[in-house]
C-alpha positions in Angstrom: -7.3 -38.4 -33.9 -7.2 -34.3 -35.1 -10.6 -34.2 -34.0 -9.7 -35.4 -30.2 -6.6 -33.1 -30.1 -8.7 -30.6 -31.5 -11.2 -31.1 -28.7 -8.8 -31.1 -26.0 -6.9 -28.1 -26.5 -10.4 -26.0 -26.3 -11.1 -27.9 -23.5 -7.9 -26.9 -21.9 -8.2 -23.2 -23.1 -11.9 -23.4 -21.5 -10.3 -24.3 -18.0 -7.9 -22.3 -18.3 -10.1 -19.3 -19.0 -12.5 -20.6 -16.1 -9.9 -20.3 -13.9 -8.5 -16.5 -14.5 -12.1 -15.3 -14.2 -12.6 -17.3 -10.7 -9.2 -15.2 -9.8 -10.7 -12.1 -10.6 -14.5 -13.2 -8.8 -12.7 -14.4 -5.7 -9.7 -12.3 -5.3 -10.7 -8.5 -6.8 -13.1 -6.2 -5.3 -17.3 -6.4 -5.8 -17.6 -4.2 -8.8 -20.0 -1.4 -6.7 -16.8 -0.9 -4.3 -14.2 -0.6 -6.4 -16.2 1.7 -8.8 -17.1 3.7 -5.2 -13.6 3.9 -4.5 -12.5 5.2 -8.4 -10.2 1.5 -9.5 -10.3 0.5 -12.7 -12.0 -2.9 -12.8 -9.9 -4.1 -15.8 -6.5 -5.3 -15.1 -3.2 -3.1 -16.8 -1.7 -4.7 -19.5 1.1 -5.5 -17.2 -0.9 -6.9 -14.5 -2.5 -9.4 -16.6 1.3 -10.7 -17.2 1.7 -11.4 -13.3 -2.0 -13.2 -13.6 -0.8 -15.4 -16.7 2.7 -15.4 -14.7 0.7 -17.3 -11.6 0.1 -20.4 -13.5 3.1 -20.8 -15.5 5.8 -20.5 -12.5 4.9 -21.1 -9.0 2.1 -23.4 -7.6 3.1 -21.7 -4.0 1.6 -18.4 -6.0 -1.5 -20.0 -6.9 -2.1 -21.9 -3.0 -1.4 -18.4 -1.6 -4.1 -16.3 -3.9 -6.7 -19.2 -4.1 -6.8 -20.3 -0.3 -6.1 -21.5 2.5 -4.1 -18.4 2.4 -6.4 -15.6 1.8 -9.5 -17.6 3.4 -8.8 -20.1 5.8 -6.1 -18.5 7.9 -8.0 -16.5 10.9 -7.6 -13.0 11.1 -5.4 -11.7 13.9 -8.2 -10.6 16.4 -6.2 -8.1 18.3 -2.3 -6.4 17.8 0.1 -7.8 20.2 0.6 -5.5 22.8 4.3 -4.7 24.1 4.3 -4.5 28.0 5.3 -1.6 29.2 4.5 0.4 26.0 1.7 3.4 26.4 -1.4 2.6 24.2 -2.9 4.8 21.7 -6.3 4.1 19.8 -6.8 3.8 15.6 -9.9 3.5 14.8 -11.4 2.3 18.0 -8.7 -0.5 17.9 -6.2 0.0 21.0 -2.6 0.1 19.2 1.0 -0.4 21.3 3.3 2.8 20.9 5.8 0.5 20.3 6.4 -2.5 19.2 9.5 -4.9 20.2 10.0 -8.8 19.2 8.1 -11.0 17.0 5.1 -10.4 15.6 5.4 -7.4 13.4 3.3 -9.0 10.6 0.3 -10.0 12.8 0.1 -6.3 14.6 0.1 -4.4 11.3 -2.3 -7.0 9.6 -4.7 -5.6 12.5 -4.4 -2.0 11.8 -4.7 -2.7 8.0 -7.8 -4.1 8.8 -8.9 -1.4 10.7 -8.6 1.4 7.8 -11.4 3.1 6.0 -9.9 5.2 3.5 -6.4 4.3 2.4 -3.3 2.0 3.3 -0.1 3.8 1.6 2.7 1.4 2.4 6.8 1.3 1.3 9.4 -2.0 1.9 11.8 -3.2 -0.2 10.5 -6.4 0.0 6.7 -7.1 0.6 6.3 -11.1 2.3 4.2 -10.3 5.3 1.4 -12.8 4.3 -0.8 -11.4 7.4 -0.3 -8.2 6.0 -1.2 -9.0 2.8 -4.4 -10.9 3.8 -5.7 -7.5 5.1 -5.0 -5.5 2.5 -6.8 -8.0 0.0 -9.6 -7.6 2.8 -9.3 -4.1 2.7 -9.5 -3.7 -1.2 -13.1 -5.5 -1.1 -14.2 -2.8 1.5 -13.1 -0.6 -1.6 -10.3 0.9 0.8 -7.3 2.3 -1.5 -3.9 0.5 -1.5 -1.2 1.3 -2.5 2.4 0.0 -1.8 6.0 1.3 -3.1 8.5 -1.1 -3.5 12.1 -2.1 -5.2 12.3 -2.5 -8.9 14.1 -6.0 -8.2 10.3 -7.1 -6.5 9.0 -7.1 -10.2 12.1 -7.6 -11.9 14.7 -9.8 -10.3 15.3 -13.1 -10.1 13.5 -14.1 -6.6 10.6 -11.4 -6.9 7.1 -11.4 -7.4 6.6 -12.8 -4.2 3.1 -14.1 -3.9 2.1 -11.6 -1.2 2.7 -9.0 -3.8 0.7 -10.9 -6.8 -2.0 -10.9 -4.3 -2.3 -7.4 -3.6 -1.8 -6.6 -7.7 -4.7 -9.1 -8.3 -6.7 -7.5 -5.6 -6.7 -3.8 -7.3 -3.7 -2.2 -5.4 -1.7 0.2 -6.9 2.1 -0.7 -6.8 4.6 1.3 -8.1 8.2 -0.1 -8.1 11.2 2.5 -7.0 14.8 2.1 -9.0 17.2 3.0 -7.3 19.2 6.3 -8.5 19.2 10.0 -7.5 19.9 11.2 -3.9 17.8 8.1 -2.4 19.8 5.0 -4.2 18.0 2.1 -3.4 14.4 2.3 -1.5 15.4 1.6 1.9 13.2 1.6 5.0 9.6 0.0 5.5 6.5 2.6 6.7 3.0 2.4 6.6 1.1 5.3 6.7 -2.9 4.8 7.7 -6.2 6.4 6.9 -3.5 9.3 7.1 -3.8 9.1 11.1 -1.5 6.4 12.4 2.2 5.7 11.3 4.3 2.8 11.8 8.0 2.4 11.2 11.0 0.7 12.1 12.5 -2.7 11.1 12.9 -3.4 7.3 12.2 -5.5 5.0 8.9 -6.5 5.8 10.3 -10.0 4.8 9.0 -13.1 6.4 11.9 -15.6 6.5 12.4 -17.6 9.6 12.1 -15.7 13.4 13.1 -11.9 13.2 13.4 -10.0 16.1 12.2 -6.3 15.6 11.2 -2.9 16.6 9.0 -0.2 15.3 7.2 3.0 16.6 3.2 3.9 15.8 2.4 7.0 16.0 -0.1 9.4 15.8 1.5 12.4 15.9 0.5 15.3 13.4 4.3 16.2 12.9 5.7 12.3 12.3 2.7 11.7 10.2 3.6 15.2 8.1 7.3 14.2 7.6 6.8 10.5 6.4 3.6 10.7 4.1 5.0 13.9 2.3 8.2 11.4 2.5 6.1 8.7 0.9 3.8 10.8 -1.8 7.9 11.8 -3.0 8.5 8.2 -3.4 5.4 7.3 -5.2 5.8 10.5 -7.9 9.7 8.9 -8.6 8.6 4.9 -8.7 7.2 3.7 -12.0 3.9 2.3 -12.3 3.2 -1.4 -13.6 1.9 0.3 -16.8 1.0 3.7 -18.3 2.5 6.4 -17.6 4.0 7.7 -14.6 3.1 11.3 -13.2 5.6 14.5 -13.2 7.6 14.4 -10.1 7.6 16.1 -6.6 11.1 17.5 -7.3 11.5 18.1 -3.6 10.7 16.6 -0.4 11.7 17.6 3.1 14.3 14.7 3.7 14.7 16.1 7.3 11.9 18.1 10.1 12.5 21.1 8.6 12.0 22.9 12.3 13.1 20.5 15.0 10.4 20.1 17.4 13.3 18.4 20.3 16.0 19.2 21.7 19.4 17.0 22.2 22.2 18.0 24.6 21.0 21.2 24.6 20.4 21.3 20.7 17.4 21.6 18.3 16.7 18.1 17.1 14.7 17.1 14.4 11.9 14.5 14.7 12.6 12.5 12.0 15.6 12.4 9.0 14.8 10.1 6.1 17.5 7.9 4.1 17.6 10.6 0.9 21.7 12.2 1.2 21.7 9.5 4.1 20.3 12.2 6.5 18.9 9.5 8.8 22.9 7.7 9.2 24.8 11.0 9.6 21.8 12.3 12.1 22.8 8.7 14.3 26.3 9.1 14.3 26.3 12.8 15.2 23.9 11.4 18.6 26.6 9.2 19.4 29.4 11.5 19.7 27.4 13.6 21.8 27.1 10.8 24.8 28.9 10.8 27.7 27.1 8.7 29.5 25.7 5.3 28.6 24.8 3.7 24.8 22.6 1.5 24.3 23.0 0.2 20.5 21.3 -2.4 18.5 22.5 -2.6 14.9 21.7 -5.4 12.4 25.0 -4.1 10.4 27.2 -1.8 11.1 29.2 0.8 8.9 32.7 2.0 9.6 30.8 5.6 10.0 29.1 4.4 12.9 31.7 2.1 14.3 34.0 5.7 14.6 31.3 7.2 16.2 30.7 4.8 18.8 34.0 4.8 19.5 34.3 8.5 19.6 31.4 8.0 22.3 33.2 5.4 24.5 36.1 7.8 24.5 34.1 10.7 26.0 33.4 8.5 28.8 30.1 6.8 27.5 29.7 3.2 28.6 28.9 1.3 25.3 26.6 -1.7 24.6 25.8 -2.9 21.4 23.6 -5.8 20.2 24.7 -7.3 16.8 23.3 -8.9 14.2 24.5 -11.6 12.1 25.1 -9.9 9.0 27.4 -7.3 10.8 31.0 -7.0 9.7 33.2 -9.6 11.8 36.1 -7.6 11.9 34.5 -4.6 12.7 33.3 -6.0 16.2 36.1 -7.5 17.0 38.1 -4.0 16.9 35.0 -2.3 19.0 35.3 -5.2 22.1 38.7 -5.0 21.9 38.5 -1.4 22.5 35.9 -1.7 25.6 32.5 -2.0 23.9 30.7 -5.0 25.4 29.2 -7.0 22.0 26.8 -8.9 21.9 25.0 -11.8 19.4 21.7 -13.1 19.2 21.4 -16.8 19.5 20.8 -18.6 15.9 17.8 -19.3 14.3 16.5 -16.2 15.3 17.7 -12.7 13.3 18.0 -9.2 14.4 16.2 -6.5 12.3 15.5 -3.5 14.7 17.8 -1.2 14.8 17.3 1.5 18.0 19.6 3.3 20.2 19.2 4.4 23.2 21.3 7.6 24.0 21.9 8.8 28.0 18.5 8.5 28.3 17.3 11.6 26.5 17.0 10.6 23.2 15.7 7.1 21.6 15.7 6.6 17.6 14.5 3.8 15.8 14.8 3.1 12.5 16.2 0.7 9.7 19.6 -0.9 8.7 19.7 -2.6 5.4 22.1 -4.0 3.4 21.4 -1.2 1.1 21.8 1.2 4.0 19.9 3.0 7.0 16.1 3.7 6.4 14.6 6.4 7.7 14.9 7.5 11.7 13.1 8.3 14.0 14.2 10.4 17.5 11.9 10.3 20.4 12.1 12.0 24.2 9.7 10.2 25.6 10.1 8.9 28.9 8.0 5.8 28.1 10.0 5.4 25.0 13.2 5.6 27.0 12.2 3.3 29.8 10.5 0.8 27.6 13.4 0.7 25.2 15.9 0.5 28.2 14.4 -2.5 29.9 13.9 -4.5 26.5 17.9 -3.7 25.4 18.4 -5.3 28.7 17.0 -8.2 27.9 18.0 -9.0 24.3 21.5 -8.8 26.0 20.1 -11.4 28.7 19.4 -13.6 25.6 23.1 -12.5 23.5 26.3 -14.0 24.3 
């Protein structure tokens, strides 16, 4: 009887050997790529925990890193285009320059797969399993990943999603971003590509049931400036899964340091990131200047910007504003009974852009959180404007 138990725990250690190395065959990069693109082929210490981790506590782990997950599921062949929105071209791949409504995952699974050099992404939370598919796909081309997100991913009690043991068994690079310092917690979700195309907007990249959202893509040299010297400041303050982190970038522009538009007559800058809540106070200061119509779409809303929309309404502004379901109760109950028309999304479906659309000069999209506003960005382009305008139109079509 020894004998036979003796037998079947190596037996059982053999398959369960047999199975980490067809992980690392099937999931990781062809050795001649990854060597190309300078990745250690040997996992860190702590990344071999999250690979023991995948067969101790979630079988929905091990479906989504062994197939029909990474495999099976067919590549999005093209990014949903938004009507109305002017196209701009990444890597011969025609790209929306904005993006409104479901779908967010699909579109920036295309543009991922598109990339040739690097993929430097930042979310909170990391579920976008299209997403993730292409940058597993792009680590075997030996393209670089690497993705910032919050401590609690790796740490807390519903992390280590399997979208993000995917990309850790793939060869990313992901550092995790605690929140303290002028920042707090890592808000906002951004992807910046091959260093030529940006996308931003809605946050988390989460996906849990239908999300309604909005983001920009750009390609603009001064957007593209502001958020990856934005990101490269996160990535020096998040700590690797092992080994030492690097000294930090003490200091980061947190706002365009020379405002390349002009509001109401004023410099404006381009873009105001969350660090000292630049992006929030930057809103708020928008809304006090309009006089004549606000357009407002807020998955929460803060007693900050519930002043300043009222400060608006009483300068003569006519006020709409489309609510999510996590906004304070109270709070829009006082705004409608004070002439702001409110309105809700119909359930299942959740709001997670957060634009505004100010007397039709100005545009910003960005990011509310629980945690707080992401980063913004302020646009006056008329195909912004218009395209904005006609979709606010709508969602309150669909709100009630």
């Amino acid at each position: 009887m020894r004998e036979i138990s003796r037998v079947t725990m190596m037996l059982s250690m053999a398959a369960r050997l047999v199975a980490a190395l067809a992980v690392f065959v099937l999931v990781c990069p062809a050795p001649s790529r990854a060597g190309r693109a300078g990745v250690a082929l040997s996992p860190l210490a702590s990344d071999r925990q999250v690979l023991e981790g995948l067969f101790t506590e979630s079988a929905r782990s091990v479906r989504f890193v062994f197939s029909p997950g990474l495999r099976a599921r067919p590549r999005p062949a093209t990014a949903s285009r938004t009507s109305a929105a002017p196209t701009l071209s990444f890597a011969g791949v025609p790209v929306a320059a904005f993006h409104l409504g479901e779908g967010l995952d699909a579109e920036l699974a295309v543009l991922v797969d598109a990339c040739r050099r690097e993929v430097d992404l930042a979310t909170p939370v990391f579920s976008f399993p299209l997403t993730a598919e292409a940058a597993v796909r792009a680590r075997r081309r030996g393209v670089v990943v690497r993705l910032i997100t919050d401590y609690s991913q790796l740490a807390g009690a519903g992390g280590r999603t399997p979208e993000l043991r995917a990309l850790i068994l793939a060869g990313a690079q992901v550092r995790t971003y605690f929140g303290t310092g002028p920042l707090g917690a890592l808000r906002g979700a951004f992807a910046v590509l091959d260093g030529e195309l940006l996308e931003a907007g809605s946050a988390p990249w989460s996906a849990t049931g239908r999300a309604y959202d909005a983001a920009l893509l750009r390609n603009d040299p001064v957007l593209l400036y502001g958020f990856h010297s934005y990101w490269r400041w996160l990535w020096t303050h998040a700590k690797p899964l092992s080994g030492l982190a690097e000294p930090f970038l003490e200091t980061a522009d947190f706002e365009e340091p020379v405002p390349s538009l002009r509001f109401k007559g004023r410099p404006w800058p381009a873009w105001a990131m969350p660090a000292n809540d630049s992006g929030a106070r930057r809103l708020a200061q928008a809304l006090r200047f309009c006089r004549v119509r606000v357009d407002l779409a807020l998955p929460r809303l803060t007693r900050a910007l519930a002043d300043a929309v009222l400060e608006a309404g009483r300068g003569g502004a006519v006020v709409r504003l489309v609510a999510g379901r996590d906004a304070d109760v109270q709070l829009l109950a006082e705004l409608a009974a004070r002439g702001v028309l409110v309105f809700r999304l119909p359930e299942p479906e959740s709001l997670r852009a957060q634009f505004a659309w100010l007397d039709g000069e100005l545009l910003q999209v960005g990011s509310s959180e629980e945690s707080g506003f992401g980063p913004a960005l302020f646009s006056a382009s008329a195909d912004d404007i218009q395209g904005f305008a006609a979709e606010f139109s709508a969602l309150t079509r669909r709100g009630r």
